[in-house]
C-alpha positions in Angstrom: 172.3 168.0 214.3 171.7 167.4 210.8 169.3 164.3 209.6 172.2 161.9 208.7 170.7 158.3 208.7 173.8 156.6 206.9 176.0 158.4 209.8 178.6 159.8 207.2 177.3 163.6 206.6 181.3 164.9 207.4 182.9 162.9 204.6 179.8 162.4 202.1 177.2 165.6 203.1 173.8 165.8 203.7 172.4 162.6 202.4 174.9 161.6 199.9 174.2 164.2 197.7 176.1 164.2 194.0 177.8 167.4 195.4 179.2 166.3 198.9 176.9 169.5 199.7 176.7 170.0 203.8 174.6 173.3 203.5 171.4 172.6 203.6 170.1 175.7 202.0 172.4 174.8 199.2 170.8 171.3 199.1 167.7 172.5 198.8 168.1 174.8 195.8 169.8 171.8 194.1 166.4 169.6 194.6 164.1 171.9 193.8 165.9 172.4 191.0 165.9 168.8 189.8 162.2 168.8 190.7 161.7 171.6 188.7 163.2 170.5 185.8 162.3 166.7 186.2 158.4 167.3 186.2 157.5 167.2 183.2 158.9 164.0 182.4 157.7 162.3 185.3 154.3 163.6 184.7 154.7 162.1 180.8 155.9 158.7 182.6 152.8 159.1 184.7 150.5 159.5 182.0 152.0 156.4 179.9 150.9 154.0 182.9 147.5 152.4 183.2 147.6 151.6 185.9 150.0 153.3 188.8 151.7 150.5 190.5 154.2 151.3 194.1 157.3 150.9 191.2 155.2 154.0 189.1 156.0 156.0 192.3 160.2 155.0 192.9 160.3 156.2 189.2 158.8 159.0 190.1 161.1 160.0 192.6 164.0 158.8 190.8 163.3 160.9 187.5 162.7 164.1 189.8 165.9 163.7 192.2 168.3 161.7 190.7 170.0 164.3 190.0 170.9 165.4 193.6 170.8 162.0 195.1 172.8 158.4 194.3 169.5 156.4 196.2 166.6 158.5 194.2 164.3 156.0 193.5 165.2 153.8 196.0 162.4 153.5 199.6 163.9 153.4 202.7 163.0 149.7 203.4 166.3 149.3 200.5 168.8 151.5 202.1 168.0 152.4 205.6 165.6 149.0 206.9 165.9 150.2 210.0 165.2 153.7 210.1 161.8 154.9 211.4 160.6 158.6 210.5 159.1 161.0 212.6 157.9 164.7 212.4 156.6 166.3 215.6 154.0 163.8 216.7 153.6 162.2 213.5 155.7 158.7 213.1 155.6 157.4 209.7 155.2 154.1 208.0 157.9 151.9 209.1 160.2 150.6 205.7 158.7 147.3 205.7 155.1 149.0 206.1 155.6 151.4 203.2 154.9 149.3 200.0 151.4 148.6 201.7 150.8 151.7 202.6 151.2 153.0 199.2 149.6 150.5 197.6 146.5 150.5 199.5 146.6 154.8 198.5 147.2 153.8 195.1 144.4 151.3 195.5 141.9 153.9 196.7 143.4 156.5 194.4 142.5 154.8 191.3 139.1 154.9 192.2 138.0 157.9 190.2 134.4 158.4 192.6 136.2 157.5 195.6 139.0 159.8 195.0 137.1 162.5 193.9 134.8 162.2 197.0 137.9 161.6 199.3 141.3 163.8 197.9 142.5 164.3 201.1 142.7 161.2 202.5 144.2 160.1 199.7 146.8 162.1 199.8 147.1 161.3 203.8 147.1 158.2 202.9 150.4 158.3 200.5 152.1 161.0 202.8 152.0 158.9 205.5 153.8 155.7 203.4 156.6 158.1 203.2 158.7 156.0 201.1 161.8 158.4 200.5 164.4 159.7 202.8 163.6 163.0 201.5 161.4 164.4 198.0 158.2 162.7 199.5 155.8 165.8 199.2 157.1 166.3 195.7 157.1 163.0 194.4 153.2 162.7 196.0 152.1 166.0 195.1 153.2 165.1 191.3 151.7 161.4 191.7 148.5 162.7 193.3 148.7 165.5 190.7 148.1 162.4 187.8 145.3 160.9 189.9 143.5 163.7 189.7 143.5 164.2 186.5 142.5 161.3 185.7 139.4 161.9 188.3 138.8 164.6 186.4 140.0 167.4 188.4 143.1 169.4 189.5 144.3 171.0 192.3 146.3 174.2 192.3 149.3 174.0 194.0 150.7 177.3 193.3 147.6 179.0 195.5 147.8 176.8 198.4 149.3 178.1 201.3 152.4 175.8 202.3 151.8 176.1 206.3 148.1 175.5 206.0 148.5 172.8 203.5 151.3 170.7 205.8 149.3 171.7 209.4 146.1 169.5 207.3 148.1 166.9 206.4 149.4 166.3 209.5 146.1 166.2 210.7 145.0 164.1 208.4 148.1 161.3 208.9 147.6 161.4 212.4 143.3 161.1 212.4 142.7 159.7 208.7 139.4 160.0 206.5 137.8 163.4 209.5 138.2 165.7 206.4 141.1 167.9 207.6 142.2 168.0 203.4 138.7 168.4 202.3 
């Protein structure tokens, strides 16, 4: 069964995509396509604020996946208020938990010692708001991307290892601030 929280994936696809699309590994090319060509201006966006604010981060999603997806932009608290997220073990922040959640990351974030002493839990921290019915570890890894640069340092996403990366995190939203993202 296919993740289909508006309960119309026969008529309308895999979550309302522009396309109607019901293959998933079609869907997917089609978003990592609009990420891929959506990152550099929500980086540019990113780097106009002074300050990132929870509305910095539905841009963010909306300027990398509008293109697939009606809702980009949109948290789930707008257009599924009911819907809570879970992966394995991990449960995520319920929609009226998420603004909070991200704002407290942001919070934390924006403190340049405190993020460059504490990266990971930072980006635990924003992972675990999980705002968006799907695009979250994009849209975070771009935001958390601008943070750091700003902190004055940058993380490498090309050499991280995908599996190891996500078993950390995981780790890290289910036991926050042990160190499990360094």
């Amino acid at each position: 069964m296919s993740f289909d929280p508006f309960g119309d994936f026969a008529t309308e696809g895999y979550l309302r995509n522009v396309e109607k699309e019901k293959d998933l590994d079609i869907v997917k090319r089609l978003e990592h396509t609009s990420f891929t060509t959506g990152f550099d201006e929500a980086f540019a966006a990113l780097g106009k604020c002074r300050q990132f604010s929870y509305s910095d981060v539905l841009q963010t999603h909306g300027i990398l996946f509008s293109a697939v997806y009606p809702w980009a932009g949109q948290d789930r608290l707008s257009i599924v208020p009911t819907l809570t997220v879970r992966k394995g073990s991990i449960i995520f922040a319920n929609p009226s938990e998420i603004r909070p959640a991200i704002e407290f990351a942001l919070r934390k974030g924006q403190e340049k010692d405190y993020l460059r002493a504490h990266p990971g839990e930072i980006i635990g921290y924003l992972a675990f708001g999980h705002p968006f019915l799907d695009g979250n570890g994009r849209t975070i890894m771009t935001l958390f991307s601008a943070l750091a640069q700003r902190a004055g340092f940058s993380v490498d996403w090309s050499t991280t290892d995908k599996d190891t990366y996500l078993n950390a995190l995981t780790k890290e939203i289910d036991a926050p601030s042990k160190g499990h993202l360094g």
